[in-house]
C-alpha positions as a Python dict, from the first residue, in 0.01 Angstrom:
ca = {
    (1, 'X'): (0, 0, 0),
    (2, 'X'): (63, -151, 355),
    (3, 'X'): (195, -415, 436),
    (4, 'X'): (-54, -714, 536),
    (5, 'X'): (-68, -745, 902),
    (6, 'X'): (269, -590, 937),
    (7, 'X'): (227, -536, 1315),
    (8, 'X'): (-13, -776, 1352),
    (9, 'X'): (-90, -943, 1689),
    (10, 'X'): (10, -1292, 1679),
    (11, 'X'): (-217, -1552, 1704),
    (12, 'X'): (-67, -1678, 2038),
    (13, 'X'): (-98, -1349, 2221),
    (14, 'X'): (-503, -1365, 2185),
    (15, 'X'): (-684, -1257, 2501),
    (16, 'X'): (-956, -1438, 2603),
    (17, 'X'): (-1267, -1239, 2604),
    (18, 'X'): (-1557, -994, 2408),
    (19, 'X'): (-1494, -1012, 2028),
    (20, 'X'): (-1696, -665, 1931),
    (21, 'X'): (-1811, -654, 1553),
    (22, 'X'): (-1875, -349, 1482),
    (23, 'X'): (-2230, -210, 1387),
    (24, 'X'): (-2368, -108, 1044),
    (25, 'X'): (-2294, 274, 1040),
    (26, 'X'): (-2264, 504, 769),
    (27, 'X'): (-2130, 749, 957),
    (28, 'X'): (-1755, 723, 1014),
    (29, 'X'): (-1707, 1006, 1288),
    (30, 'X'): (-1972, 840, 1467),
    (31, 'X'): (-1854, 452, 1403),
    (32, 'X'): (-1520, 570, 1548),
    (33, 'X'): (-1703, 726, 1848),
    (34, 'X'): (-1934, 438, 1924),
    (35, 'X'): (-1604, 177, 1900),
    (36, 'X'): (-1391, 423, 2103),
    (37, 'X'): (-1641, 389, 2365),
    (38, 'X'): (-1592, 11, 2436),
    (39, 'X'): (-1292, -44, 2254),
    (40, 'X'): (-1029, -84, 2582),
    (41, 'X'): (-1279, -383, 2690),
    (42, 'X'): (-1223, -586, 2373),
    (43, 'X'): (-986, -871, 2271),
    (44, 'X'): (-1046, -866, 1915),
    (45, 'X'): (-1276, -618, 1664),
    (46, 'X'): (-1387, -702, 1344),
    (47, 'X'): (-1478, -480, 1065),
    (48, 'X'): (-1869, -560, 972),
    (49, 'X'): (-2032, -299, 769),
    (50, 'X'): (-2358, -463, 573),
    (51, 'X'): (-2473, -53, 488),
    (52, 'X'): (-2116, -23, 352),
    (53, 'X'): (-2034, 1, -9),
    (54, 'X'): (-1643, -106, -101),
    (55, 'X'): (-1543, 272, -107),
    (56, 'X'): (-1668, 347, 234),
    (57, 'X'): (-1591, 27, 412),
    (58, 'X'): (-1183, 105, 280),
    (59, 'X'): (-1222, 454, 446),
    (60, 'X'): (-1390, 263, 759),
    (61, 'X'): (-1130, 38, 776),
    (62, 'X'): (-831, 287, 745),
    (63, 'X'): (-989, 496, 1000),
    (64, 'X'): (-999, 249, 1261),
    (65, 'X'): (-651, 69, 1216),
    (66, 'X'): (-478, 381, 1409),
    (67, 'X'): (-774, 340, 1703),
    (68, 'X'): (-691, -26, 1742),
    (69, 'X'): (-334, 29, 1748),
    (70, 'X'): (-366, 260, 1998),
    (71, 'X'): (-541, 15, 2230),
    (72, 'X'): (-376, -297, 2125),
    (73, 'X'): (-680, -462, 1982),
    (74, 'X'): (-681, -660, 1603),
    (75, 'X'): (-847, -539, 1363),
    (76, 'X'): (-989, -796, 1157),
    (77, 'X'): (-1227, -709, 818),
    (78, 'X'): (-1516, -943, 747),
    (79, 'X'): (-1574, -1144, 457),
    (80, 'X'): (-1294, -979, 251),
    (81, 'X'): (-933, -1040, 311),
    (82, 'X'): (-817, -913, 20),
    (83, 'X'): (-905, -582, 174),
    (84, 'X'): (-779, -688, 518),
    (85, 'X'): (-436, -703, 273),
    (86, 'X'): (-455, -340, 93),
    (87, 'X'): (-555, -124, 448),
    (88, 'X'): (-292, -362, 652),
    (89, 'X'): (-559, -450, 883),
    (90, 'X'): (-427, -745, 1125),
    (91, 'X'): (-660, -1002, 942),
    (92, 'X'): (-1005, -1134, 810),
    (93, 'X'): (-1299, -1367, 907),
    (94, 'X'): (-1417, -1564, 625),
    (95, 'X'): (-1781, -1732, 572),
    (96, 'X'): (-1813, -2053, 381),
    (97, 'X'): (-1873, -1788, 80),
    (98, 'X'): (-1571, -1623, 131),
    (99, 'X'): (-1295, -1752, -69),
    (100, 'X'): (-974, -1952, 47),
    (101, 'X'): (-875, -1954, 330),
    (102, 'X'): (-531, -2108, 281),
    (103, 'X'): (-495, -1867, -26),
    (104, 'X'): (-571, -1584, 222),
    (105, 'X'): (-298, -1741, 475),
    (106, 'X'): (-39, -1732, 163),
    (107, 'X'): (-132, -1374, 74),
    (108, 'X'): (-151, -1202, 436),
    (109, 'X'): (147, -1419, 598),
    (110, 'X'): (166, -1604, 904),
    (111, 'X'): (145, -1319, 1189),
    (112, 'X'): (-265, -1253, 1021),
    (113, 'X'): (-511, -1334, 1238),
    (114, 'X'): (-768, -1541, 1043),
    (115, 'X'): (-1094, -1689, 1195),
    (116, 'X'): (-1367, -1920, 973),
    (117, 'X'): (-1701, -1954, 1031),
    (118, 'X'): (-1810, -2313, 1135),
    (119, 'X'): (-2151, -2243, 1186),
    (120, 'X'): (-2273, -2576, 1425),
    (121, 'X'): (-2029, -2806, 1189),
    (122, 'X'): (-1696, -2981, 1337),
    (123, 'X'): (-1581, -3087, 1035),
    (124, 'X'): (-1577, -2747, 894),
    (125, 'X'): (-1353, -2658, 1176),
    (126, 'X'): (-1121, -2929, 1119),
    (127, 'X'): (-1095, -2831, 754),
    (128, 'X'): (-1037, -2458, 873),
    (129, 'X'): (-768, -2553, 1137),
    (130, 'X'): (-607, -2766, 833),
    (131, 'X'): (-602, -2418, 622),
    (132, 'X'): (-449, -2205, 865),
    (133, 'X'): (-760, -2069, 1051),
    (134, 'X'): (-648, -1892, 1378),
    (135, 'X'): (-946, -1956, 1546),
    (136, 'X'): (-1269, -2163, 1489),
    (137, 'X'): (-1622, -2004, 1507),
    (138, 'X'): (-1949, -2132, 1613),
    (139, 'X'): (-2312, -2031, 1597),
    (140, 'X'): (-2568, -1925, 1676),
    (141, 'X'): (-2545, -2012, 2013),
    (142, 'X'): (-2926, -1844, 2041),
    (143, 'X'): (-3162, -1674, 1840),
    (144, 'X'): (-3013, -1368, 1672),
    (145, 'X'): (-3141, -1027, 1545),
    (146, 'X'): (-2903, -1025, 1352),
    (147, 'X'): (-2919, -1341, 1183),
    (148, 'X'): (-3235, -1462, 1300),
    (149, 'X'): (-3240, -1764, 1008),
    (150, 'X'): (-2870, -1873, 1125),
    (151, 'X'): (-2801, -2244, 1224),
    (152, 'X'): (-2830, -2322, 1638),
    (153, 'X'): (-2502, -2518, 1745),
    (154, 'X'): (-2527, -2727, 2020),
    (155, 'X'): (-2277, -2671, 2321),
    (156, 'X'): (-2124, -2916, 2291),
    (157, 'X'): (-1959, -2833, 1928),
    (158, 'X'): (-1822, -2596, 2132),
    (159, 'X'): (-1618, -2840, 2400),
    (160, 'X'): (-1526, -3079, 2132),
    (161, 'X'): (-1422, -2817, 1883),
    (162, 'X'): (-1128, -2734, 2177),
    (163, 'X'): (-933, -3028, 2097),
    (164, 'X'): (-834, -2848, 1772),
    (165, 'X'): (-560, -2637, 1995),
    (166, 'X'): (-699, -2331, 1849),
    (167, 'X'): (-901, -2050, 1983),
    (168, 'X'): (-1317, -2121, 1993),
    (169, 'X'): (-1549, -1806, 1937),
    (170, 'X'): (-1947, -1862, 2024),
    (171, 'X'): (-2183, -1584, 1802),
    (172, 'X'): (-2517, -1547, 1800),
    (173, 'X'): (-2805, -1414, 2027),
    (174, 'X'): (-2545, -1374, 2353),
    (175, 'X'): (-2602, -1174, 2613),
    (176, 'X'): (-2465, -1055, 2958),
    (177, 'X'): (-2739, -1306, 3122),
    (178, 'X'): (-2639, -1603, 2855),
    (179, 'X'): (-2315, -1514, 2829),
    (180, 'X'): (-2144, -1726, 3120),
    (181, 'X'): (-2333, -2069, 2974),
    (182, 'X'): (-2134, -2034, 2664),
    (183, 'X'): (-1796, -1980, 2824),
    (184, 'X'): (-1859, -2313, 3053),
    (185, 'X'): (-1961, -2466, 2740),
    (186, 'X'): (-1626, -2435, 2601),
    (187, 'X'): (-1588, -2060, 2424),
    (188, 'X'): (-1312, -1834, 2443),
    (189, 'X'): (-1412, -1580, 2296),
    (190, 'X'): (-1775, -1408, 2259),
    (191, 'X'): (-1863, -1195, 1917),
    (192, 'X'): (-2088, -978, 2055),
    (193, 'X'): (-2235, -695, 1833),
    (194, 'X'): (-2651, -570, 1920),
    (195, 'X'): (-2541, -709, 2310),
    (196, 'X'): (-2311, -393, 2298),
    (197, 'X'): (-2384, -147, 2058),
    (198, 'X'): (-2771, -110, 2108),
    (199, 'X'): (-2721, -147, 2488),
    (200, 'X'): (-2829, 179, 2659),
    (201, 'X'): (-2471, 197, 2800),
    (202, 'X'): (-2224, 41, 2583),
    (203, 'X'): (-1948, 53, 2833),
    (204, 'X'): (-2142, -106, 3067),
    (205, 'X'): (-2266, -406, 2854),
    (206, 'X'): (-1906, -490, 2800),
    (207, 'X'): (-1793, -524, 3129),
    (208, 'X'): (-2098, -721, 3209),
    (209, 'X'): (-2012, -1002, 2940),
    (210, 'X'): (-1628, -980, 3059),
    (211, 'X'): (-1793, -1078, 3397),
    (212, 'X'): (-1857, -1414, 3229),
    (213, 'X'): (-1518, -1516, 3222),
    (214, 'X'): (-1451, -1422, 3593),
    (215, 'X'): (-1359, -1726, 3808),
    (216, 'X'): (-1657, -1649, 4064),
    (217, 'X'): (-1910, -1542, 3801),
    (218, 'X'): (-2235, -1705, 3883),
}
């Protein structure tokens, strides 16, 4: 069995930027293809595989650990960090339905990368920053399609959530035209998945949300 996180990126060295989630895919060869594409444009990638049974999402995540070390990029798995710990993927995001997170801190040691979902709550966040979250995320920031039911947060959850010291993601219904409000409004990172992946050119849709962040973006 791995190690958990054992060359995992620590939590300091987090680049501002696009936080891809990958998209549901049955088909490893072509998941690996599809994140290959846009995978030197990301800060962060997170495992998210809703067509996935356990067996094929541990194949999915083993097969992309070697892809992300290759570019530098965490790997993160969704909802399950108990499976983050048996591939030795860098870390895990965690829903409110997704167990502890300090007793996923204890298990997958201080170097993991671990992000909670605060959904449009503050308190939530401080309770995750009190855990050991690594960062704080918030959403949706718009309507979704691919959580069309999820809570809106207001922007500015976003701005106050900052004083926590810890890095703030924004998910939900962004998009290259959208995407520059959310980084004023306080986000450092933007989880991006449909925005990306269903884009006619991938690779282009990437660098077009990086353009948020640019100092003389519009």
């Amino acid at each position: 069995m791995p190690s958990p996180a054992a060359t995992a990126t620590p939590v300091r060295d987090l680049r501002s930027g696009l936080y891809l989630l990958t998209p549901d895919e049955r088909d490893t060869a072509r998941l690996l293809d599809r994140v290959g594409a846009v995978i030197d444009q990301a800060s962060l990638l997170q495992y998210r595989n809703k067509l996935a049974d356990a067996a094929l999402a541990r194949t999915q995540v083993a097969a992309l650990i070697p892809l992300c070390r290759a570019h530098g990029v965490p790997l993160l798995v969704n909802d399950d960090w108990r499976m983050a710990a048996a591939e030795g993927a860098d870390g895990a995001h965690l829903g409110k339905d997704d167990g502890d997170l300090a007793a996923a801190r204890a298990t997958l040691g201080a170097q993991a990368i671990l992000g909670a979902s605060c959904y449009d709550s503050l308190a939530r966040a401080d309770a995750a920053a009190a855990a050991g979250a690594s960062y704080v995320a918030f959403g949706a920031c718009f309507p979704s399609p691919t959580k069309p039911d999820a809570r809106r947060v207001a922007p500015g959850v976003l701005r106050d959530a900052r004083r926590l010291g810890l890095p703030v993601v924004a998910i939900g219904g962004i998009t290259p035209d959208n995407a520059r409000s959310v980084v004023e409004a306080g986000a450092d990172l933007l989880a991006v998945i449909s925005g990306v992946f269903d884009a006619h050119d991938p690779a282009v849709a990437a660098r077009r949300y990086l353009h948020a962040f640019d100092a003389d973006a519009p």
